[in-house]
Phi, psi and omega in degrees: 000318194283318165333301206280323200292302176306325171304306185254014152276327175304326179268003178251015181247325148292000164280321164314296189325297169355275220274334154281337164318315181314306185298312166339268189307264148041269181292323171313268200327306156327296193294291197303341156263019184220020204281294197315326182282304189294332183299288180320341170034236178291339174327135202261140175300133183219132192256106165317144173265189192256345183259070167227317164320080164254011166199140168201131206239113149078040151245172187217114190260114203283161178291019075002329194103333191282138167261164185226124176258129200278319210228141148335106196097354174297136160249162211210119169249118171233157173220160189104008192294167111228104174179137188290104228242142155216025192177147163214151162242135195260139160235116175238185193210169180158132185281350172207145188167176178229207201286141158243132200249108176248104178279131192255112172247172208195131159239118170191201250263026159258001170198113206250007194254296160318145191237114188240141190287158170252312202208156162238146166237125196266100202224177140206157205264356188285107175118025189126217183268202187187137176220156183220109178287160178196155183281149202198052203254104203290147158255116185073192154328153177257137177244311174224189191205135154221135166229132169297143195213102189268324186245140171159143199247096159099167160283148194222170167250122194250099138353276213189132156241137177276146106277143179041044165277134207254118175271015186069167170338109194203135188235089198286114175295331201265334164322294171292357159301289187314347209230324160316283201306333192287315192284351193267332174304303197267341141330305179294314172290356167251354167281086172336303191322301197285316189281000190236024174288168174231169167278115201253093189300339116012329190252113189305324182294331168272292188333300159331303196301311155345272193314328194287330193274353169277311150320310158326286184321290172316329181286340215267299181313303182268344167314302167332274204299307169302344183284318173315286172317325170317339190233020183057063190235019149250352147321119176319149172249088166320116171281162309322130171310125191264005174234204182281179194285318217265357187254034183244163170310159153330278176340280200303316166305302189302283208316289206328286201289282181329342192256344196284319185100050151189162210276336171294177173261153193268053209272141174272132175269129164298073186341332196292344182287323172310356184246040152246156193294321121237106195301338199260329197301078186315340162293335171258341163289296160350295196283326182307293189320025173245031149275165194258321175276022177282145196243110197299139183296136178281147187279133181048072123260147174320008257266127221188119180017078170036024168233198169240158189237150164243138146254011149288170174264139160309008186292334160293343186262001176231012164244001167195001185277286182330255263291316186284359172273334178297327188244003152218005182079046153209187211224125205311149171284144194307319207269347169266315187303350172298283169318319175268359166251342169286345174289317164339267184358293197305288175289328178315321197308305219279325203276335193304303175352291173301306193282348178273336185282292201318336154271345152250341194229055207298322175242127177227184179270140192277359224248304175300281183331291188304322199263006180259347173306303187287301157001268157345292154353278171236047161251357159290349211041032208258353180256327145343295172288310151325316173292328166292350164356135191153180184265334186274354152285321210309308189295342149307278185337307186282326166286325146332280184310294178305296164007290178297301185314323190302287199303321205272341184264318192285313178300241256299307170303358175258322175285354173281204184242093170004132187153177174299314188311310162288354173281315208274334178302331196263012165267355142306290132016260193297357170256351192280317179280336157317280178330308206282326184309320196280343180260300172195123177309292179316319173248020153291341155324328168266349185270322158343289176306318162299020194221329187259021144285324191279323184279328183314290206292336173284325156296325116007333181278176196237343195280343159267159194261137173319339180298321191297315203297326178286359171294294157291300174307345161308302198309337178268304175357287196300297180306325195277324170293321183294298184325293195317310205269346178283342185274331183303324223251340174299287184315327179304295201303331208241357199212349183064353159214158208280353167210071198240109177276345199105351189283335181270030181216024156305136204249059203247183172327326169187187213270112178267016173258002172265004159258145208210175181252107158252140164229061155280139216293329180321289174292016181261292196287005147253330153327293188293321146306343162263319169297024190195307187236351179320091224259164179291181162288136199213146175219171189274322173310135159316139347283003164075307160270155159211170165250173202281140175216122177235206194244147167254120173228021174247355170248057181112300204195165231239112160231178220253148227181111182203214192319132158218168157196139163331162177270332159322306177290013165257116202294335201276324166341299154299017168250041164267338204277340178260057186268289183281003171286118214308336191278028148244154199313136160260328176315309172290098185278353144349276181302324177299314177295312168310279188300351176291300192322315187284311171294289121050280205298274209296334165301320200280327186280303182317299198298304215286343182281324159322299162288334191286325217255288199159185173286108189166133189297347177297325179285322147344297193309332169301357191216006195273348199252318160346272202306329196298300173272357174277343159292314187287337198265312164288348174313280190287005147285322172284000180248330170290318162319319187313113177286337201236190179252081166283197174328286207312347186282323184242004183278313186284336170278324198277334155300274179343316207280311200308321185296311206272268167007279173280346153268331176294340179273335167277003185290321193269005166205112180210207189281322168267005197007107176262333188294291197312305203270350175240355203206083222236328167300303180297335128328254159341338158256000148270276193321353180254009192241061144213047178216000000 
């Protein structure tokens, strides 16, 4: 009886907690869509006129009253104001466009000469009307307005610009989701109860929390991918190809020429390229293209006894091009082959999880586990990389997934019981790892080193008899030797050596076979600082993070340098640093060893991508999921260890958000940013519940 009495004041002193969070968020969610209308108090609503107008720089005012904006850099001046401003509202219109960007600068009566900026307004006019508030707030009277139209695709129309228009009542439902469940979140981290329960693989009920939080991810996945499709970048591509050949993906080139029956691409060559002196040196491919009959070289492709080559690898094409061509005669759109390995991405990850703790980590806290599982997710990039769909993500995206597939068939087969069943896991295994090669070559090197403690320390052991052990190690052995040698005899037919991928005969920013591994202290010490510590961009404005892009001029000599940000500035990254902390087991050399190798592996793949490649966060993305889970997995050793309730307890949930954070925050701003430039409502409705 007294059990039962403590059982339900518990559950009626968190239905009170409940219903005040409810209430929280509730009023928070109020204030924050009306807050702006109560700010305007008395102001009087003012519709600029149109004799208001005194400069319009690549506009046009039509006799309606309406401006027409002709050009990217158009400015719009009206002067002549008086009256005390706290919102300007834009209302435009346009049958086509994407997001348009305007700077609202203001002159009154605390600068009545200077045009000081105010605001940015963000609308997009496409497909009808629109309108986009913004705080616009006069010292004293407002005397004039100039807006700038720094960005924008195509002509548009500006209505009416408003001040200090009251949008009425208003209530973001998906905002007050959001802000419900978060306070329920820090609620949960502050619950002793919840954080310190451990995790029972046993229990239908922790497995549920598991599934649900895997269940995120995915919603996370297909949110994307629709967000994608909106703009047919999930559309089927009719086979026989209804456009030329050159306006298609790699991938798609490749399907194309295999169907033709030959390994080149079916690209038209300028003989003259073969009469340059160096054909890869894009500088000199620049200046010969200034003849007027000149046939411009395709950008990043291979170029190779006059014909062109992809030097991606086929592992997408024979795990997700066939088979959907095979089951409906056409050929996938960038953005489902995008999908279908970050949804890979989504479960594998959670099942690879289960098998390293079930082999390093028997007790961790379920509270941590689940929510350092979403963390990964996207401090891993994998939504990052999805959203950028494209061939040159496709071939990440894909290495990511087999990667995952690889660690979850190979640890699971050292955990059975001798038999067939583990021979066909670790000959799966060895087709997994085949796959990540056919995806990008480089970052099988860190999933290898994590894979050869565990084959070591097993051959080594003494309780099985050799046979068995050659036995297993055949089962990975054969696939991996059969893969290996169809890829050696695929480079040969196309390239004349067996382990010439095509990359030294890219046709890119400059001659990459003059990049070499020097490990001069210069290049060490910028190694560590763009791969590590480089920070990202940062604004007040959504998405608020970006990465970063310069010139690299301090080591010497030119290396190639686009998007980027350190891997450190993803918060969870720095629990790699309790790699040497005493609370982690030293004993278990399995384990010790596995995380050395991965950490090893994966510095090695960063240096060689580094040196080979450049700077650039696609390259990065080869070590965020390695590394990703040997953080996390010391994360919850180290928090399960913990005797007391310290700091660290709540220091590590504030890592997770940050982390979570800052990859949800790159899907809207990275190198091709497609939400912004193709999928511009689904911006712009994220982007309104931080306005």
């Amino acid at each position: 009886m007294k059990q039962i009495k403590q059982l339900l004041a518990g559950r009626r002193k968190n239905m009170y907690i409940l219903a005040i969070l409810f209430v929280l968020c509730l009023a928070a969610e109020l204030l924050l869509s009306n807050w702006r209308d109560f700010s305007i108090k008395d102001a009087p609503v003012t519709v600029l006129p149109s004799e208001a107008l005194t400069s319009a720089k690549g506009a046009t005012l039509l006799p309606d009253g309406t401006i027409q904006i002709d050009s990217a850099g158009a400015e719009l001046e009206f002067t002549g104001l008086s009256t005390e401003a706290h919102t300007i509202t834009i209302y435009t219109s346009a049958p086509e466009g994407t997001v348009s960007i305007a700077s609202c600068f203001l002159t009154d009566d605390a600068s009545q000469y200077d045009y000081k900026q105010a605001c940015l307004l963000y609308f997009h006019p496409a497909g009808g009307h629109c309108f986009s508030r913004e705080p616009l707030i006069s010292n004293g009277n407002l005397h004039g307005i100039l807006l700038s139209f720094d960005r924008m695709h195509g002509n548009f129309t500006i209505d009416r610009i408003v001040l200090n228009e009251r949008r009425g009542f208003h209530f973001d439902k998906l905002r007050f989701c959001l802000l419900l469940l978060f306070a329920c979140f820090i609620w949960a981290c502050r619950s002793r109860t919840l954080r310190t329960l451990f995790y029972d693989p046993s229990s239908r009920k922790h497995r549920l929390v598991l599934t649900a939080g895997a269940a995120l991810c995915l919603a996370v996945v297909f949110w994307i991918y629709g967000a994608l499709s909106s703009f047919g970048s999930a559309d089927p591509i009719s086979y026989p190809l209804e456009e030329p050949v050159a306006s298609y993906g790699a991938y798609v080139q490749q399907f194309d020429a295999f169907q033709k029956g030959h390994l080149f691409l079916d690209l038209e060559t300028d003989p003259r390229l073969n009469t340059l002196y160096n054909v890869y040196d894009y500088s000199e491919r620049s200046h010969s293209s200034d003849t007027a009959d000149w046939k411009q070289p395709y950008w990043d492709r291979a170029f190779y006894n006059g014909h062109y080559y992809s030097y991606f690898g086929i592992g997408p094409l024979l795990t997700v091009y066939y088979p959907y061509y095979l089951l409906t005669g056409a050929l996938p759109g960038d953005a489902f082959v995008s999908m279908i390995y970050s949804a890979l991405c989504a479960v594998l990850l959670l099942a690879v999880l289960e098998e390293l703790r079930k082999k390093f980590l028997p007790r961790v806290h379920l509270f941590l586990y689940v929510f350092g599982y979403i963390t990964l997710f996207f401090a891993s990039l994998i939504p990052l990389v999805m959203v950028s769909s494209n061939f040159y993500y496709i071939a990440v995206n894909g290495a990511m997934a087999f990667a995952l597939l690889f660690f979850l068939f190979f640890f699971h087969a050292f955990s059975m019981k001798q038999g067939i069943p583990r021979r066909l896991c670790a000959a799966a295994a060895g087709i997994a790892f085949v796959l990540l090669v056919l995806c990008r070559p480089n970052a099988a090197i860190a999933v290898m080193c994590a894979a050869a403690p565990t084959a070591l320390l097993y051959l080594a052991e003494k309780d099985t008899v050799w046979k068995y052990k050659l036995l297993d190690l055949a089962a990975f052995v054969i696939p991996v030797a059969v893969g290996g040698a169809l890829i050696c005899t695929y480079n040969m037919a196309r390239f004349g050596t067996p382990t010439e991928f095509g990359t030294s005969y890219q046709l890119t920013v400059s001659d990459i076979t003059y990049n070499t591994l020097r490990a001069d202290p210069s290049r060490l010490l910028a190694f560590v600082y763009y791969d590590f510590l480089e920070p990202p961009d940062v604004s007040l404005i959504f998405p608020f993070i970006s990465l970063h892009k310069e010139v690299v001029s301090t080591l010497g000599n030119y290396i190639y340098h686009t998007y980027n940000m350190g891997l450190f500035c993803i918060p969870l990254f720095l629990c790699l640093f309790l790699f040497s902390h005493p609370s982690i087991e030293q004993k278990q050399h399995s384990k010790r060893l596995t995380y050395l190798f991965l950490l090893l592996g994966s510095l090695t793949v960063a240096f060689l991508d580094f040196s080979l490649g450049g700077i650039f966060i696609r390259y990065l993305c080869d070590i965020t999921l390695p590394l990703g889970i040997l953080a996390l997995l010391l994360a919850l050793e180290y928090e399960a260890r913990l005797e007391e309730d310290r700091c660290i307890r709540s220091i590590l949930p504030v890592l997770f958000i940050c982390s979570i954070f800052i990859g949800a925050m790159l899907i809207f701003a990275n190198e091709n940013c497609m939400l912004l430039n193709d999928a511009p409502e689904k911006y712009l409705r994220i982007m309104d519940l931080f306005r």
